[in-house]
C-alpha positions in Angstrom: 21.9 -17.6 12.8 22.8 -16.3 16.1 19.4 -15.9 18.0 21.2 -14.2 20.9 20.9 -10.4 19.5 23.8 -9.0 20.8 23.7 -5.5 21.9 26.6 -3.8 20.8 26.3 -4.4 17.0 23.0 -2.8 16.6 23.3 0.2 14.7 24.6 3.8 15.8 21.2 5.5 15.4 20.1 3.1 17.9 22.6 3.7 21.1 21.9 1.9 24.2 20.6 4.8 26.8 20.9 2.2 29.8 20.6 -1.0 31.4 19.7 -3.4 34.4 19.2 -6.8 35.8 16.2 -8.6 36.8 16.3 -11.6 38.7 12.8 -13.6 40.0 12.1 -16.1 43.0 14.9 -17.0 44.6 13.2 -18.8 47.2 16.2 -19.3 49.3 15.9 -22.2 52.4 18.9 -24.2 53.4 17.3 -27.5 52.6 17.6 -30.9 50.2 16.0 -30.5 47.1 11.9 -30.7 46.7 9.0 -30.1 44.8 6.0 -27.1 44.3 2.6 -28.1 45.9 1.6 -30.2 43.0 4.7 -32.3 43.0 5.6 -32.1 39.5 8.2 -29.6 39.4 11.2 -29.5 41.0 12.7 -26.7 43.5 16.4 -26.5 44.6 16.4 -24.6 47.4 19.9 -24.5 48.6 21.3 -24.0 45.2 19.3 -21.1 44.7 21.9 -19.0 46.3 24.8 -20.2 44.1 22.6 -19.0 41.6 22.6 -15.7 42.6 25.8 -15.8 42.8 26.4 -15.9 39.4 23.9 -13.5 38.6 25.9 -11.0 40.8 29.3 -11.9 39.0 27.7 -11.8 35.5 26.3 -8.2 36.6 29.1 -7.4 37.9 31.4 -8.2 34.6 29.0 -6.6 32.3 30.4 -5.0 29.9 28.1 -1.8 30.4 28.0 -0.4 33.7 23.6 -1.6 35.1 22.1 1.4 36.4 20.4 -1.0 39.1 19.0 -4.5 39.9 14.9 -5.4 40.3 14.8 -8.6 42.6 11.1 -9.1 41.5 9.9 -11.2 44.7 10.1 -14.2 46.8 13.9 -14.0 47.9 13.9 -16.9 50.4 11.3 -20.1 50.8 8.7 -19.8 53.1 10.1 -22.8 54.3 12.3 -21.3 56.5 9.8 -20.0 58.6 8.5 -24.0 59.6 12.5 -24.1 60.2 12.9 -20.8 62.5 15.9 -20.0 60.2 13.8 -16.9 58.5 16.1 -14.3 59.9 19.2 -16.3 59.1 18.2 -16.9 55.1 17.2 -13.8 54.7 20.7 -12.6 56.2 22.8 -14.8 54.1 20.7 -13.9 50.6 21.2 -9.8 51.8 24.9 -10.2 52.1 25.3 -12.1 48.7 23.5 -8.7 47.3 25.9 -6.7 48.7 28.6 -7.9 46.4 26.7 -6.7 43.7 28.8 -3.1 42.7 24.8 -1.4 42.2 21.8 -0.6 44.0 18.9 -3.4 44.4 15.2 -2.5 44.5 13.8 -5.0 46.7 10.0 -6.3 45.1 7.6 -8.2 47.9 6.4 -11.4 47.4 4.3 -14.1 49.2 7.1 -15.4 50.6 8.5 -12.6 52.3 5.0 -12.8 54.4 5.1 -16.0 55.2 8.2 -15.2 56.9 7.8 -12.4 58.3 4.8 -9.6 59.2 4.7 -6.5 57.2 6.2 -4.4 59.9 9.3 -6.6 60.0 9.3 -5.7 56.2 9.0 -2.4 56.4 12.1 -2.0 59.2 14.5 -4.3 57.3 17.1 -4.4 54.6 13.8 -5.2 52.1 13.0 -2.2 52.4 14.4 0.3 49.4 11.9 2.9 49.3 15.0 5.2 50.5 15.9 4.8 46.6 13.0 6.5 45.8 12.6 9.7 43.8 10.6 12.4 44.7 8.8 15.1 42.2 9.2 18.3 43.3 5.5 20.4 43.7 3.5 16.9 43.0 2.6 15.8 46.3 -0.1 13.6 45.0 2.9 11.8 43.7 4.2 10.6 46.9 3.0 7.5 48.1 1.4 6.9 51.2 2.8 4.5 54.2 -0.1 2.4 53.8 1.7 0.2 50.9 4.9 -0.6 50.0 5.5 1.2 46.5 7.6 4.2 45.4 9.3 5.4 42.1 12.7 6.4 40.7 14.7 7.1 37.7 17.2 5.4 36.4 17.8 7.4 33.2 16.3 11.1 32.3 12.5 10.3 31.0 12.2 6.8 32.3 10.4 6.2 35.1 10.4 2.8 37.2 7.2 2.0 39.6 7.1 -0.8 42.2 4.0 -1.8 43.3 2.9 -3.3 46.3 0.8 -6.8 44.7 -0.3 -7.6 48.6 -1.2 -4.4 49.4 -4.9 -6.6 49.5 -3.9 -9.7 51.1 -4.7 -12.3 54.1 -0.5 -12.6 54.3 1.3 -11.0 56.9 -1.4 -9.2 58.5 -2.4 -8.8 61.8 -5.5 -10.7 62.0 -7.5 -8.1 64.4 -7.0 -5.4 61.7 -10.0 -4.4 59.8 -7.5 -4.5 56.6 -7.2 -8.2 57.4 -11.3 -8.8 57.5 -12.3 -7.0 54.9 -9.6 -9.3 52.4 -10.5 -11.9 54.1 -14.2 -11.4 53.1 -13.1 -10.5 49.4 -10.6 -13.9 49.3 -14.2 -15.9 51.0 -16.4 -14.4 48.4 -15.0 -15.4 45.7 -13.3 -18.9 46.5 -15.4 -20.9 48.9 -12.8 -23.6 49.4 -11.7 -24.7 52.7 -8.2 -24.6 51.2 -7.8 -21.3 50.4 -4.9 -22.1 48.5 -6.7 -24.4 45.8 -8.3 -22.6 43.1 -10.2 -26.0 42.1 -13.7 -24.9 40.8 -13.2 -21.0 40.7 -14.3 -18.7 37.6 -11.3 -16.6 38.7 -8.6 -19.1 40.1 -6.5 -15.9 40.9 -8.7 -15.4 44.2 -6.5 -17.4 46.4 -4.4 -17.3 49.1 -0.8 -16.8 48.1 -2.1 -13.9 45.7 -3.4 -10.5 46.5 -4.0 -7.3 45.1 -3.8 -3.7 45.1 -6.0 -1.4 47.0 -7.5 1.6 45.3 -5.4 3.9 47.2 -2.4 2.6 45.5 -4.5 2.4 42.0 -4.9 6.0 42.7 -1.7 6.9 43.4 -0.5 5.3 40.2 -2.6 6.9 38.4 -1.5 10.5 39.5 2.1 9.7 38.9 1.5 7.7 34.8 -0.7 11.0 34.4 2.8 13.3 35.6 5.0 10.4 33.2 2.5 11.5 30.4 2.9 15.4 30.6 6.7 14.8 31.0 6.3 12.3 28.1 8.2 10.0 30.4 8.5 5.9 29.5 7.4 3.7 33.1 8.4 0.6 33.7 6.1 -0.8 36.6 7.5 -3.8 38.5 5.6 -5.9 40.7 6.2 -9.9 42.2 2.4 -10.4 40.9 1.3 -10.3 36.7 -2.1 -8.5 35.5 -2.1 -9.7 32.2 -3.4 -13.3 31.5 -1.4 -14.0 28.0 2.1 -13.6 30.1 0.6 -15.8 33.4 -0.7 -18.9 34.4 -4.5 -17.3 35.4 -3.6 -19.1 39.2 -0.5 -16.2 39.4 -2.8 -13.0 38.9 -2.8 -10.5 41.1 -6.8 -10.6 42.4 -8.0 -7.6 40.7 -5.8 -6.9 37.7 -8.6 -5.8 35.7 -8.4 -3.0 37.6 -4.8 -2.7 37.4 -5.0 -2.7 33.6 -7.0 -0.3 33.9 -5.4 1.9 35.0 -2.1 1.5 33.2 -4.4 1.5 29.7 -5.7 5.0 30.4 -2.0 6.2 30.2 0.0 6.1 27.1 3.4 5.9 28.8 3.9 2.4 30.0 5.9 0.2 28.0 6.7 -2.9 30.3 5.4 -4.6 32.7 8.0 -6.9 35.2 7.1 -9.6 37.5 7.7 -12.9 38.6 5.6 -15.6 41.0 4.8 -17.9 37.8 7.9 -20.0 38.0 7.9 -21.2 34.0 7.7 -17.5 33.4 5.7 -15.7 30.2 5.4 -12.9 27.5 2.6 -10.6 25.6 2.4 -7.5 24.5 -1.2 -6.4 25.3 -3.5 -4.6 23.2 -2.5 -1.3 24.3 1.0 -1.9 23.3 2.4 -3.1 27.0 5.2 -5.9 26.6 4.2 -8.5 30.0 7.3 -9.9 30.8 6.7 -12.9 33.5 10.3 -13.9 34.7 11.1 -17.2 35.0 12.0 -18.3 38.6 15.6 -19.0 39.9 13.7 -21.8 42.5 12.4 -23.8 39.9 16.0 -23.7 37.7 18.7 -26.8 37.9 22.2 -26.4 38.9 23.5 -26.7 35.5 20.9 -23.8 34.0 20.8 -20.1 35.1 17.6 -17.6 35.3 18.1 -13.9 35.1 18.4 -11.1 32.6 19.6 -7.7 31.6 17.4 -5.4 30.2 19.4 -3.2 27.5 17.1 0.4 26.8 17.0 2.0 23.5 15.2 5.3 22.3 12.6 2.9 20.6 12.9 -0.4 22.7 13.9 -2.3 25.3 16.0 -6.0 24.6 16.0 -8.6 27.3 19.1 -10.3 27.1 18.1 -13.7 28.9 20.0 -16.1 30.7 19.6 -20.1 30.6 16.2 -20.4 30.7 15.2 -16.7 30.2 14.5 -16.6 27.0 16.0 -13.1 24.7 12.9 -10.6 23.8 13.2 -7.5 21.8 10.5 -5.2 23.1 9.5 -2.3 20.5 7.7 0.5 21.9 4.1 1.7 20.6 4.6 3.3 17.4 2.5 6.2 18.0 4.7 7.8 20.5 7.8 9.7 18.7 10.5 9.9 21.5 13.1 12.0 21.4 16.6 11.8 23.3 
């Protein structure tokens, strides 16, 4: 049997509404071959790109026009910024995305702050927040400056959210800033290591220092625009680089407080998936509440002769990931209880 579904023989009561790519951890550095902090796994930094690369082509060549891209994090290595050549990666990876015929939303990862401060973020070609949509008459709906976040739709009652997973976070910050102490005293609290990195020891290994986390002025935010999605009976998508949900996650790659996050989401009944990337061997759940986790594997830890990227195909009643190399193929019902109606 074929285990690849394949999208265009599903039945005519089920037509494909729209789709897009996703695409995790590039990691990008113009450097030989190495490994991830434990040594055991392998990272090919310059082939990366050529990865991408065929991504882009694939994308371009689909069959079905994608409505966009999600780059979910972590587009170049924080390598480069040991090799001054931060500017120059980041150049190179921008201009192979500009090849690709549709719009990229741009996801922030640890990465991009070891590289570069959030204000360099916020002024450069990262930045996609000017492909954001805006809801007329629900100002509580816009989000504020303080995070990088926004949302936008791709299809009429679907409704994708980026969140910013280092809105909390010791990365990028200007030290002097009150923001920067009080995480600081939050990451200190709750991992007394002198390597802040090492979660050795920790009842919640996510409390270190390439993670972060989500302040509760973005939570609330969130929550005023899945509480419009719900009276519009809209379907969300939230992207973000960091998971919330254990089952689809190595607990190291949480975001610090997605209990909280969860939360959130939970008290709404119009997510249906949940994208990020940052745990390289990738993951899947659907959570209790009905909320498919999908944990992208990462293009930095993929070998030459593999690929890892996807295209989500959207139905009236699912979504199917149609995986590349090692991304595996998921078919993503949504919660039975809500009747949706094109």
């Amino acid at each position: 049997m074929d285990d690849k579904p394949n999208p265009d023989t599903l039945s005519e009561s089920s037509e494909r509404l729209f789709s897009f790519g996703v695409i995790a951890d590039i990691q990008y550095a113009d450097l030989e071959d190495g490994y991830n902090f434990q040594g055991n796994r392998r990272r090919y930094y310059r082939h990366s790109l050529l990865h991408l690369q065929e991504a882009i082509e694939d994308w371009n060549n689909e069959s079905s026009t994608l409505c966009c891209v999600l780059q979910l994090g972590d587009v170049i290595d924080g390598y480069n910024a040991q090799y001054k050549t931060s500017e120059k990666s980041l150049e190179l990876v921008m201009n192979t995305f500009k090849k690709l015929k549709v719009p990229v939303h741009h996801t922030w990862g640890n990465h991009e702050f070891y590289n570069f401060s959030r204000d360099y973020l916020t002024n450069s070609k990262l930045n996609t927040k000017f492909l954001e949509a805006h809801i007329v008459h629900h100002p509580e709906t816009v989000p504020s400056e303080n995070y990088y976040a926004y949302h936008f739709v791709p299809f009429p009652k679907f409704r994708f959210i980026l969140l910013d997973a280092y809105d909390l976070s010791v990365l990028g910050m200007d030290q002097s800033s009150p923001k920067y102490q009080q995480c600081m005293k939050m990451l200190r609290e709750h991992n007394p290591n002198t390597e802040l990195n090492s979660p050795q020891g920790l009842s919640e290994p996510q409390f270190v220092q390439f993670n972060g986390g989500f302040s509760q002025e973005q939570l609330n935010w969130l929550n005023e625009v899945l509480t419009f999605s719900d009276t519009n009976q809209e379907k969300v998508v939230i992207v973000s680089h960091l998971p919330i949900f254990s089952e689809s996650s190595d607990d190291v790659c949480l975001a610090w407080n997605y209990r909280d996050a969860l939360a959130v989401i939970w008290s709404h009944e119009c997510v249906v998936c949940f994208l990020a990337g940052h745990t390289h061997d990738g993951g899947y759940s659907a959570d209790p509440f009905g909320v498919h986790h999908v944990s992208l594997e990462g293009v930095i830890e993929t070998a030459p002769d593999s690929q890892a990227f996807g295209t989500v195909h959207v139905y009236p009643d699912k979504m199917m990931l149609e995986g590349r190399g090692r991304v595996p193929d998921r078919i993503m019902n949504y919660k039975k209880e809500k009747g949706f109606h094109c």
